[in-house]
Structure formats: structure tokens, C-alpha cells
C-alpha positions in Angstrom: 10.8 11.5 37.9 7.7 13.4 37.9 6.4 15.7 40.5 2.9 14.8 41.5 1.0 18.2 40.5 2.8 16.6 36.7 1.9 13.2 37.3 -2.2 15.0 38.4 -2.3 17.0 34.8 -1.1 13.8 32.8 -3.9 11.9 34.1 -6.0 14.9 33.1 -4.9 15.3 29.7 -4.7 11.7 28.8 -8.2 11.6 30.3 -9.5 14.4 27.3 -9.0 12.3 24.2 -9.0 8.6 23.3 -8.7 9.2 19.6 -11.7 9.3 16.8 -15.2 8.2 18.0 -17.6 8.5 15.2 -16.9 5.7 12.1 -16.0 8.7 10.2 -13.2 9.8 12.5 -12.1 6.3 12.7 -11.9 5.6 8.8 -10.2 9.1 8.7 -7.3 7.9 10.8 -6.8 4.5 9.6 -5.7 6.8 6.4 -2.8 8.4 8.6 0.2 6.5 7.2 -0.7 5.8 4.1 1.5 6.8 1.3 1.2 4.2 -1.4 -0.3 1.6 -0.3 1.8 -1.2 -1.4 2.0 -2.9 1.9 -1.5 -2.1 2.7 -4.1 -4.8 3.4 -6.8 -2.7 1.1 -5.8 -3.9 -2.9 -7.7 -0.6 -3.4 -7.2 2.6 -1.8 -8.8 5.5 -1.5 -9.0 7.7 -4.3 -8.9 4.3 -7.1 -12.0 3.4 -8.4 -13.7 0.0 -6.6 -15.6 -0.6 -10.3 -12.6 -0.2 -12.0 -11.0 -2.8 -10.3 -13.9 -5.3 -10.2 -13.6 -5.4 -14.0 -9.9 -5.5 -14.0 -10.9 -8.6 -11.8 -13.2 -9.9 -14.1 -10.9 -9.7 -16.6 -8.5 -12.0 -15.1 -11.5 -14.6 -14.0 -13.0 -14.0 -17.7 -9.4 -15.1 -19.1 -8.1 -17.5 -16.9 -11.7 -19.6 -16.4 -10.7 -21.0 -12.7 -12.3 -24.4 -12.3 -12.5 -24.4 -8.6 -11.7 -22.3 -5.8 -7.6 -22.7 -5.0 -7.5 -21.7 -8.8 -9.8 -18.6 -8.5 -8.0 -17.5 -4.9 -4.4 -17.8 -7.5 -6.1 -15.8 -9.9 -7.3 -13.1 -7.3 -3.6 -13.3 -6.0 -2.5 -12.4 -9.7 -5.3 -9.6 -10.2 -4.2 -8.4 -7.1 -0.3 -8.1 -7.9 -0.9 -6.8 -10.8 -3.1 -4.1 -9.9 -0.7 -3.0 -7.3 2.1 -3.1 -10.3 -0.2 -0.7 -12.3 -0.4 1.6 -9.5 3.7 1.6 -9.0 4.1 2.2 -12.2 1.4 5.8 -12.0 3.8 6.5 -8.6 6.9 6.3 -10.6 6.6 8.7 -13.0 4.8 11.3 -10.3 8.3 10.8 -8.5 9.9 11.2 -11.6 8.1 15.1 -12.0 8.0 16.0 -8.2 10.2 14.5 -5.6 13.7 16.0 -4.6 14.4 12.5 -3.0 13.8 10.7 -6.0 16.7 7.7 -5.6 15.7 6.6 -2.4 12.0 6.8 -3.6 13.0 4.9 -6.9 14.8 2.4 -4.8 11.7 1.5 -2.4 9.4 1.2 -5.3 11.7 -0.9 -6.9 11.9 -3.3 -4.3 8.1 -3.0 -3.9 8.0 -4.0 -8.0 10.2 -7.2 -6.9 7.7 -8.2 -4.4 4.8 -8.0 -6.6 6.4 -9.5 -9.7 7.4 -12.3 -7.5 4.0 -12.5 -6.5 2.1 -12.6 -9.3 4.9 -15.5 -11.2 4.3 -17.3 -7.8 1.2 -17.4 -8.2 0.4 -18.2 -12.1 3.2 -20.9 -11.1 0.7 -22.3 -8.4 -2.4 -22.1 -11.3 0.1 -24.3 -13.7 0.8 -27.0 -11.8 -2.2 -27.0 -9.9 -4.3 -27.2 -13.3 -1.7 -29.7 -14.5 -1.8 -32.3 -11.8 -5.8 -31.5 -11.2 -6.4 -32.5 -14.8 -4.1 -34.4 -16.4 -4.7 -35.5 -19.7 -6.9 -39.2 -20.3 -5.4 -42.0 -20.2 -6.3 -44.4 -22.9 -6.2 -47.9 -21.3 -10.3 -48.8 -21.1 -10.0 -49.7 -16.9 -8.6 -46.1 -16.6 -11.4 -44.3 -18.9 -13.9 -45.9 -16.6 -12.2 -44.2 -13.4 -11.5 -40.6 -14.9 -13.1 -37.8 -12.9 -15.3 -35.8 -15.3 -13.6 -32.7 -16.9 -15.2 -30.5 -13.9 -14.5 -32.9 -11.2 -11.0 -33.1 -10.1 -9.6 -36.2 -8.2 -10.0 -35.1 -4.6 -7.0 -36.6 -3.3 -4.8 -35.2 -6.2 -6.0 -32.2 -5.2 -5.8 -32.5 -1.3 -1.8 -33.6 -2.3 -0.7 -30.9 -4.9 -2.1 -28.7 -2.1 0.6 -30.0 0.4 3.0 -29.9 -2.1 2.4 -26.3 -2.8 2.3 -25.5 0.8 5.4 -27.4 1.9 8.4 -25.6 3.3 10.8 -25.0 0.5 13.6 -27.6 0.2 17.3 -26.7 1.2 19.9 -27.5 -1.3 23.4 -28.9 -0.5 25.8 -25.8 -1.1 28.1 -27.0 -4.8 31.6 -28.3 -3.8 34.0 -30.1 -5.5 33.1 -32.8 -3.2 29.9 -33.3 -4.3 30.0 -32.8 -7.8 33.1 -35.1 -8.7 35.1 -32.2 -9.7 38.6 -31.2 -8.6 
């Protein structure tokens, strides 16, 4: 328990600073704990060229051609993993030269390379089936050529439902048991 003269300069000190004021300040020490950046919210940090990754961007939108906007936010998601991937890689071998802790630094990036990896197949996943089922291939009876969307246009409520589907909590499995296979 504090004595009230401690409980008096407390108030005082705590009264002195309130952290960073000007926009510079504050920018400053959002920055504190940042060491690589692959759980940040920022896809690029400071220090990595914004241009640079607006044409690795490009790139992906240039190959990939998304025809509407839950394929370009898969292809972002894709851009996005793997620009984070190139930047594990640059960590990597800087661990590799300078750090004296270099297997439990090895092991964190490699679980961060899992993440992103699993990331970027989810997502190129999500663009395959969600071009597949968006635009399927014509059908060739003449009642069906007269209701096909035009190649731009997908059928709003194939879309609206692949959506759910993707979206949809993941379905649990039955665990294998002799039971349910018919085995002994």
C-alpha cells in the first residue's frame, strides 16, 4: 500500500506525459514493436517500397484478369501472401548471417511461411471454384443458350450461393473406425 505523499507524486508524474502528440510522434510509435511485420495489418512496411508493390500488384491483376470484385479481393489476398513470402524469404537469410538465436528465429518464420502459403493456396482455391461455378461452360440445349448470362455477367444467385459455400463453417468428419468402414 502506498503512502499518500507516493500516491500525490504518481498522480504528478502520470499527469506529465500521455504519450506522442504530433502525427509524427504518433506514426513513430505505432513502429515500436515491429520486427517483421508478418502479423502486421500494413502488407507494406516501412522501409519497402509502396511502387514496388503496386506493380507487384498489378502483376497479379494483369495475370489473373478478375472479372468481378470477390475475384479481385482473392487476388489481392494472393498478392498480399505472397509479397509477405518474398519478404520472409529476405529475413531468412539475414538470420542466417547475423542472429546467435537463429533456431528459434528459423522456427517462427517457418511457421509464419505456413500461414502465408496456406493463405495464398486458400485463396487461388477460392478464385477456382469461384470462376468455375460463376462461369460454367454453355450448355448446348437452344432453351438454355437463350438464358446464359453474357461472358461478363455472372448468374447472380450462383454467385450469391458459391459465396455461402465458401463462407460456410468447415464440415467435421466422422473420425475412421472399423465400424464405419466395414473393416475388422
Amino acid at each position: 500500500m502506498s503512502t499518500p505523499a507516493q500516491g500525490i507524486a504518481s498522480r504528478a508524474n502520470g499527469a506529465q506525459s500521455h504519450g506522442p502528440v504530433t502525427p509524427e510522434g504518433k506514426a513513430a510509435s505505432s513502429q515500436n514493436a515491429l520486427r517483421h511485420g508478418m502479423r502486421s495489418t500494413a502488407v507494406v512496411l516501412p522501409g519497402e517500397d509502396p511502387e514496388q508493390f503496386a506493380c507487384h500488384q498489378a502483376e497479379y491483376i494483369e495475370c489473373f484478369r478478375p472479372r468481378n470484385q470477390p475475384e479481385r479481393d482473392l487476388i489481392l489476398a494472393m498478392s498480399a501472401a505472397r509479397w509477405r513470402m518474398n519478404r520472409l524469404m529476405m529475413l531468412e537469410s539475414q538470420l542466417l548471417q547475423e542472429s546467435e538465436d537463429l533456431a528459434r528465429a528459423l522456427n517462427t518464420l517457418s511457421r509464419y511461411e505456413g500461414q502465408l502459403n496456406r493463405t495464398y493456396n486458400t485463396a487461388f482455391k477460392q478464385l477456382e471454384v469461384l470462376r468455375a461455378n460463376l462461369h460454367p461452360a454453355p450448355r448446348t440445349t437452344p432453351n438454355a443458350a437463350a438464358k446464359t448470362a453474357q461472358p461478363n455477367e455472372p448468374d447472380e444467385a450462383a454467385m450469391f450461393a458459391l459465396l455461402d459455400a465458401l463462407t460456410a463453417p468447415p464440415t467435421t468428419k466422422a473420425p475412421l473406425t472399423p465400424a464405419n468402414t466395414g473393416r475388422k
